[in-house]
C-alpha angles and dihedrals in degrees: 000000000000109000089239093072090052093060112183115231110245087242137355125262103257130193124241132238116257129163088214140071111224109218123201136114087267095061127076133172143246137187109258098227117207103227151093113314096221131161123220123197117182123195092215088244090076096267109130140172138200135210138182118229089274082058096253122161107260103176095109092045095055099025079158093062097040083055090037082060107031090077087061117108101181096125119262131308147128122255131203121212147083149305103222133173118217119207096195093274108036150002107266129184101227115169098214088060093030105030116116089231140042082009104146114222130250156150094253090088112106125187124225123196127196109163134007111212094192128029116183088339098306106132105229094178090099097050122080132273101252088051103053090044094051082055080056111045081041085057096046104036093154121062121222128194090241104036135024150120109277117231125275113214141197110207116055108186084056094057092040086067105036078059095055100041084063099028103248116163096242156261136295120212127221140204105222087215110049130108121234096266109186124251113347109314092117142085097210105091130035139159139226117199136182119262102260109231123189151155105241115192109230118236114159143017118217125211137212116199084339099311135117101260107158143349115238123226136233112180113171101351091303130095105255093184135263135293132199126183091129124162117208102255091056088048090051091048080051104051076049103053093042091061093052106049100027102178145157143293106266095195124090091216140024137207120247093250090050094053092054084048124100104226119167098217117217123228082197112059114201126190124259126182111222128169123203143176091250148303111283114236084248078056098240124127125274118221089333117205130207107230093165148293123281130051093276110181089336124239117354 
């Protein structure tokens, strides 16, 4: 099966953010994996090729999973899912086993597949979502540890809470009769996630016309973002403080906005607590918000 009759989408279709759960007999519900959004088209001979949700080669970034789906023989096609690690409780984007570079490999990758857009070059983009997962579930009918469809459910607040109570990250929704529409310009999927709440360690302060503007966040060893939400008299303790304890960058890279940025780096780091919507896939903070400084109760 020639590649051009397995044709990629530009983008996948991705869910949109919604505070709510819609409820209905047309909707149905998902897990909302944290991982690594990732599309897999196989060619029914064991080649196989990976791509990132821009629709970037990934082959040399999750050689495991390349060789995880070369042994298949279940005709081509082209599935949609994730690349998740599991730490034994529950998935976790770690960066060191997700991360794109100086990730070491190992056998502890699992793929996760919800929805298969091509199956021995018969476009499915246009059919609706309960029938293309019932080709897949028909496809994959054995769960692996290590592979496998994940579940389709019917009652969403169920399943909402079942997340929460283990702390897992949430739950998409999905129209059972919708068609796989490209990027965002849909109303037929949507997720719900849990407020992310952490203790972010402060390491720099950065400054806008030399002023305290913003404290920049470490969380794991890794730069999360910045948050603001300052009061004056915090802003006034900061300028202060920076003054006091000048240090050095703790990060082995930079973006290219931080660069341009004028940050006062700390020798001396300091807790903050600090809730979001979520970790982008890129694992910086989304709309971060300043609850106070201190560990408090730790991560929630």
């Amino acid at each position: 099966m020639s590649k051009a009759s397995l044709p990629l989408p530009k983008v996948p279709m991705a869910p949109v953010t919604s505070p709510d759960i819609p409820t209905g007999p047309e909707w149905a519900y998902q897990i909302k994996w944290d991982g690594v959004r990732t599309l897999a088209r196989l060619d029914g001979s064991g080649g196989v090729e990976l791509f990132s949700k821009r629709v970037e080669p990934r082959n040399a970034t999750f050689p495991e999973i390349v060789e995880l789906l070369s042994p298949l023989r279940v005709g081509s096609c082209i599935l949609d899912g994730e690349i998740v690690y599991f730490d034994g409780t529950r998935p976790n984007f770690q960066r060191s086993k997700l991360g794109v570079q100086k990730r070491p490999k190992g056998n502890d990758l699992l793929f996760v597949m919800f929805d298969m857009l091509n199956d021995n070059g018969e476009d499915l983009r246009s059919f609706t979502f309960r029938d293309r997962y019932e080709r897949l579930a028909a496809k994959f009918p054995n769960k692996s540890p290590q592979l496998f469809v994940t579940d389709l459910f019917d009652d969403g607040q169920s399943l909402w809470e079942w997340l929460i109570e283990r702390e897992w990250e949430g739950l998409i929704s999905k129209r059972l009769d919708s068609p796989y529409t490209e990027g965002k310009g849909h109303t037929d999927w949507f997720k719900k996630r849990k407020e992310v709440r952490i203790v972010a360690d402060v390491v720099g302060i950065k400054l806008k016309d030399g002023r305290v503007s913003s404290l920049v966040l470490q969380y794991e060893n890794r730069y999360i973002g910045h948050v603001s939400g300052l009061d004056n008299a915090s802003k006034k303790m900061l300028l202060q403080f920076m003054q006091e304890h000048p240090g050095d960058c703790p990060f082995p890279s930079l973006s290219a906005g931080m660069k341009k940025s004028d940050v006062a780096w700390l020798a001396v780091h300091f807790p903050c607590r600090v809730t979001a919507l979520e970790f982008t896939d890129s694992g910086l903070l989304r709309q971060p918000k300043l609850l106070g400084f201190g560990a408090g109760d730790g991560d929630g």
